[in-house]
N, C-alpha and C positions, 0 to 999 in steps of 0.2 A: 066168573069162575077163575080160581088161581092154582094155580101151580106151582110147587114148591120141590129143589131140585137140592141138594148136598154134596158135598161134595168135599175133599180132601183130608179124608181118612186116613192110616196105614198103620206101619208097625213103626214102632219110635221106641228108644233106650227111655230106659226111666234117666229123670232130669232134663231130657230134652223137651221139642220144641213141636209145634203146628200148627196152621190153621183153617179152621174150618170154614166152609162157605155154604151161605145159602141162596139160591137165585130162584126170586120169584117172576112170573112171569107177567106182562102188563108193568103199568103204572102204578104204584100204589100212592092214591092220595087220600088218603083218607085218616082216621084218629085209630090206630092198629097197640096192640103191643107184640111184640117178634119175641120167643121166649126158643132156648135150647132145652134139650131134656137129654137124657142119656137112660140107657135100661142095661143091666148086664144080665147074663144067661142064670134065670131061676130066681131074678128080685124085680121088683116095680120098678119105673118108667120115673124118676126123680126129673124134678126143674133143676139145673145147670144156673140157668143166667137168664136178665131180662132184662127187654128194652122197649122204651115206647116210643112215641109218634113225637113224642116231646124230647125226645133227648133223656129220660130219667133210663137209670142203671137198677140193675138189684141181683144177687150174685147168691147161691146158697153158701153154708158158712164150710165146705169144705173145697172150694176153689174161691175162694175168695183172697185178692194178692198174687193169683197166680194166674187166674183167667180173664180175660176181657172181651165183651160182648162190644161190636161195635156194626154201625152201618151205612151202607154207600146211596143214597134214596136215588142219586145219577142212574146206577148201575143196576138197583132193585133188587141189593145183596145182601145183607147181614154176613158179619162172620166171630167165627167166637178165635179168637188169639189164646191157644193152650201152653206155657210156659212150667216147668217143673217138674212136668209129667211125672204121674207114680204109679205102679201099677194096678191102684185101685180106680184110677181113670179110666181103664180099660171097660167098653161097654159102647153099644150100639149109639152115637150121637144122631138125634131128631130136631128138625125145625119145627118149631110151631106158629105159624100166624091168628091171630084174632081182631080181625077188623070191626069197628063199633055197629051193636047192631045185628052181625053175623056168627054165623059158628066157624070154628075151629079150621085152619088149613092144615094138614101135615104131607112134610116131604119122607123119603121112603127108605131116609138113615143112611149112614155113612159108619163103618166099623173102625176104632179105633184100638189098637193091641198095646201096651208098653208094657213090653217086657226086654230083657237082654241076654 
């Protein structure tokens, strides 16, 4: 069983900065991809960023340049690095895990505001 924890949300000027964390709980050794999603009030639950077990990246095409998914496997953290902030960024940020073999982890969002 895992557990997936978020963490460093808030209200941010457009152009600025943040980043977000995600702390799972245990070890993870295994072949996983760690993926962000984000949902705003009244639209679907969109992929953000992704990352696997390998080191491979993939980013959707509207933070792309400006966001980076990256992670700490010491610490059993992912975080996504938010840079340029707009306020179509604004929306619920989700972790999601997938370890090979298993279903779906999720942690329980972290709110992100940019406005000014």
């Amino acid at each position: 069983q895992v557990q997936l924890v978020e963490s460093g949300g808030g209200l941010v000027q457009p152009g600025g900065s943040l980043r977000l964390s995600c702390a799972a709980s245990g070890t993870i050794m295994a072949i996983y991809t760690l993926k962000w999603y984000r949902q705003a009030p009244g639209k679907q639950r969109d992929l953000v960023a992704a990352i696997t077990s390998g080191g491979s990246t993939n980013y959707a095409d509207s933070v792309k340049g400006r966001f980076t998914i990256s992670r700490d496997n010491v610490k059993n953290t992912a975080y996504l690095q938010m840079n340029s902030v707009q306020p179509e960024d604004t929306a619920v940020y989700y972790c999601n895990l997938v370890l090979a073999g298993s279903f779906p982890y999720w942690g329980q969002g972290t709110q992100v505001t940019v406005s000014s």
